[in-house]
Structure formats: C-alpha cells, structure tokens
C-alpha positions in Angstrom: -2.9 13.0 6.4 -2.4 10.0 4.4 -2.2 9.8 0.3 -1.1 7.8 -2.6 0.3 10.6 -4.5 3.5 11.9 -5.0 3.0 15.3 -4.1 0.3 17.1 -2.1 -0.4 20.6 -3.3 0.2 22.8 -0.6 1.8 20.7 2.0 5.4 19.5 2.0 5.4 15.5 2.5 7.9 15.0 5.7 7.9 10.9 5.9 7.1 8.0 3.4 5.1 4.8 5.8 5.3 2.5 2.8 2.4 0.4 2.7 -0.2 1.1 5.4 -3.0 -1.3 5.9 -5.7 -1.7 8.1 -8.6 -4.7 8.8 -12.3 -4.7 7.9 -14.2 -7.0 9.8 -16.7 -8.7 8.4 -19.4 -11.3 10.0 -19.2 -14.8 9.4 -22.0 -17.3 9.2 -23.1 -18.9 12.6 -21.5 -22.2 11.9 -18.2 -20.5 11.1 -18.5 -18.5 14.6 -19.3 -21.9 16.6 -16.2 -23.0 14.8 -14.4 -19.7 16.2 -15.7 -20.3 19.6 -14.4 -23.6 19.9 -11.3 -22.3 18.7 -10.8 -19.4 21.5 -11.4 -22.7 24.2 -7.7 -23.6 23.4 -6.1 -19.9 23.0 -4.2 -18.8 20.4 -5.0 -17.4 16.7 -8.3 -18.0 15.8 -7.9 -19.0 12.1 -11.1 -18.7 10.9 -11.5 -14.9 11.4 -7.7 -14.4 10.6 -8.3 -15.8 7.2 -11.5 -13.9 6.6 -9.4 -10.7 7.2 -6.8 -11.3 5.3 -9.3 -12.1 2.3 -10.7 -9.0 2.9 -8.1 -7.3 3.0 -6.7 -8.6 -0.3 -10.1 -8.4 -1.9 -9.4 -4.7 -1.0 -6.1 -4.4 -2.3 -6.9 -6.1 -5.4 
C-alpha cells in the first residue's frame, strides 16, 4: 500500500520509499515519432520521448 500521509489508521507503516515515481506515456505527433524512429537507427536514448516523459511527469508533480 502506498500513501502520502503520515499515518494509516489501522496499519502500522514498516518502511518510508521517499519519493516514488512512475511514467505516463503519452503519444506524440507523427512527425515527432519519425523523429524517434530515426533516433532508435543509431541506439541509445531516444530524446524525444524521454523529454515528453519527464514533462509529464513534472506536469504531474506540479
């Protein structure tokens, strides 16, 4: 079970994970995956959908 509180009324909290994040994925437009495609030809991180997680992911923090 995972909360923000403090406390959680009848159950004793055994360990505190901090922060705990997660991705949402969302589609990008079909130039920006022809962009992504090219990008997968010569390995590595694929920039474009690593920056439209991390936006999402702070537009969800936020």
């Amino acid at each position: 079970m995972t909360t923000t509180g403090f406390d959680v009324p009848g159950f004793r909290i055994v360990d505190n994970l901090g922060v705990v994040r997660g991705v949402v994925v969302r589609s990008r437009s079909v130039f920006g995956t022809v962009g992504a495609a090219f990008q997968t030809m010569f390995g590595g991180n694929i920039s474009l959908f690593t920056e439209l997680a991390e936006r999402t992911r702070k537009q969800a923090f936020d």
